[in-house]
C-alpha positions, 0 to 999 in steps of 0.5 A: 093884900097890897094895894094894885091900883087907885082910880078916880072920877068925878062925880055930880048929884043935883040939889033940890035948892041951891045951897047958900051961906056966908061963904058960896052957893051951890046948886050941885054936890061936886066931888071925887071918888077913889076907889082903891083895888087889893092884889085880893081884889078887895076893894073900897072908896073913899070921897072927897067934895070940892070946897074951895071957901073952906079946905082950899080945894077944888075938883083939879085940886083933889085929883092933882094931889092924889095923883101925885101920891098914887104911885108912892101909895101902890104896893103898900099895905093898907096900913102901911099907905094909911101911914105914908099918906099923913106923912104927905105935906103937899096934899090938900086935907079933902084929898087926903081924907078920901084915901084914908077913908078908902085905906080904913075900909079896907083895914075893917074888912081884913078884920070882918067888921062893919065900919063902926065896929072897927072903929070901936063901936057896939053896936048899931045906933038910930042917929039923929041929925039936922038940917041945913036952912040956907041963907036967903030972905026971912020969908024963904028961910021961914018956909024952908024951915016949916017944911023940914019941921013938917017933913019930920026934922026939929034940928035947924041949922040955920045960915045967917051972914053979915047983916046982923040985924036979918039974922036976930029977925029969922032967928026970933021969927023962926023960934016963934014960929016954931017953939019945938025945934032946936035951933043950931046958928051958923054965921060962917065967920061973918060977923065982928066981935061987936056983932056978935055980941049984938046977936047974943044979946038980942036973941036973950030968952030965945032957946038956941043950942049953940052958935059956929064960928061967928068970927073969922076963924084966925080970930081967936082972941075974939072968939074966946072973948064971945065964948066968955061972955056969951050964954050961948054954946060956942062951937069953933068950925073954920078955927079947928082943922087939925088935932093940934088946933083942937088942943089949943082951942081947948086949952085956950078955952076959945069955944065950948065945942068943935066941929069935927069934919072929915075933909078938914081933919083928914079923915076917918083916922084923924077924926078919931084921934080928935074924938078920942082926945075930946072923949079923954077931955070932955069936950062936946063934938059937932059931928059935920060934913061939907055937901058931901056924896054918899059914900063919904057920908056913910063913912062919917054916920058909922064914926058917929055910931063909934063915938055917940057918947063924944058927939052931940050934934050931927050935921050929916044932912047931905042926902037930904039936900040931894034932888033924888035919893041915892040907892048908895047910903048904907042908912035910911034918913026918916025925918031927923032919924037916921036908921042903919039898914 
């Protein structure tokens, strides 16, 4: 079952509403699909997302890179081109996430399971996850964030910025407005040491679940010190990529929790080696996702069923940002609830 050939193109699906954070807006999810073809004529994709803010990667960034590494990769055994490809140093992490999920399906249909039974889950589970409620005016973000809750979905990720004092206003008016959500903050490394106190101190006696990466991500001395003084969970984003930075986060003590993200890490076969380490340590995970297409998101969903007891919070709300369903998810989204069909 060598590999014969490794195609890509580009692929565009159109938001309902720009998406808009700290670090860019975007009113369309732009990524590249691989497709990886077996002498057996078994096939799998994998899927990477433009994230230039984030990963340092753009759509030519994406296509140069596993362009440069196809004609190693053609003729390999799955296995053997899922090794070579993490021995790669000149390739972006999206790109190489792409080819190893590709590769990883691949391992799991010579095996004959679904994907999160290769990946060492039981059984299917009902999966819950957030959504997504940009950065905008507080009257905008209130009304995104009635809708989601009257569509059915009580986990809010909220995206504040730099004006501290905009932030402690959505998020106080949000909580009251709705008392029955959970509220998750993600300040995208727009705030200063000082201003994140500022925020924690004044959102006191209002329920929030946890707060992503309020400083800049090379900043983890004043990570640390917000995660010692504050009473809110700390969850590290942009400051956790790789295993080894999970590890000295962990044993720095610079955050409660990680997010774990494929395009960071590098895919299915690195993701498991951080939760697997997170399991073996006690570390609570945050399952997340750039704007990512469906196929790389159902990759995602069956590592969350594979490791449900190591993941408390899933941020795979993509599919319902798109501005039309797609007919390629492998799981149904109803509210917060994601069912596997």
């Amino acid at each position: 079952m060598k590999i014969t050939s490794i195609d890509t193109e580009v692929k565009s699906i159109a938001l309902k509403t720009p998406f808009v954070t700290a670090l860019r807006r975007v009113e369309a999810v732009e990524f590249v699909r691989v497709k990886v073809v077996c002498q057996n004529a078994s096939f799998a994709y994998g899927e990477a997302p433009a994230t230039k803010a984030i990963t340092n990667e753009g759509i030519e960034d994406i296509l140069t890179s596993i362009e440069s590494v196809k004609e190693a990769l053609q003729g390999k055994y799955p296995k053997e081109a899922l090794q070579l490809l993490h021995e790669q140093k000149n390739i972006g992490s999206s790109a190489k996430a792409a080819l190893d999920m590709a590769f990883v399906s691949l391992l799991a249909q010579e095996f004959g399971e679904p994907l999160y039974k290769f990946l060492g889950g039981e059984r299917a589970r009902e999966l819950q996850t957030d959504i997504t409620i940009s950065l905008g005016t507080l009257d905008t973000m209130l009304c995104d964030a009635k809708e989601a809750y009257d569509a059915g979905i009580n986990i809010l990720k909220v995206k504040v910025g730099s004006d501290v004092k905009h932030a402690i206003a959505v998020i106080s008016e949000l909580a009251f407005e709705l008392p029955k959500v959970k509220i998750l903050v993600d300040a995208n490394q727009a705030w200063s040491l000082e201003e994140s106190l500022l925020f924690i101190n004044a959102v006191k006696g209002i329920k929030i679940e946890l707060i992503e990466q309020p400083v800049v991500a090379h900043d983890l001395a004043g990570l640390k010190k917000i995660t010692l003084e504050s009473p809110i969970p700390i969850l590290a984003d942009e400051a956790v990529f790789t295993l080894e930075d999970v590890i000295k986060v962990h044993e720095g003590r610079y955050a409660d929790m990680i997010n774990i993200k494929l395009m960071k890490c590098g895919g299915i076969s690195k993701a498991v080696e951080i939760l697997k380490y997170a399991r073996a340590h006690g570390i609570r995970c945050m399952l997340g996702s750039m704007l990512e297409g469906p196929l790389s998101i159902n990759a995602a969903l069956h590592l969350a069923m594979a490791f449900d007891d190591v993941i408390a919070y899933i941020d795979l709300d993509s599919p319902l940002l798109y501005k039309e369903g797609s007919d390629e998810l492998e799981f149904l989204y109803v509210g917060s609830k994601i069912i596997f069909l």
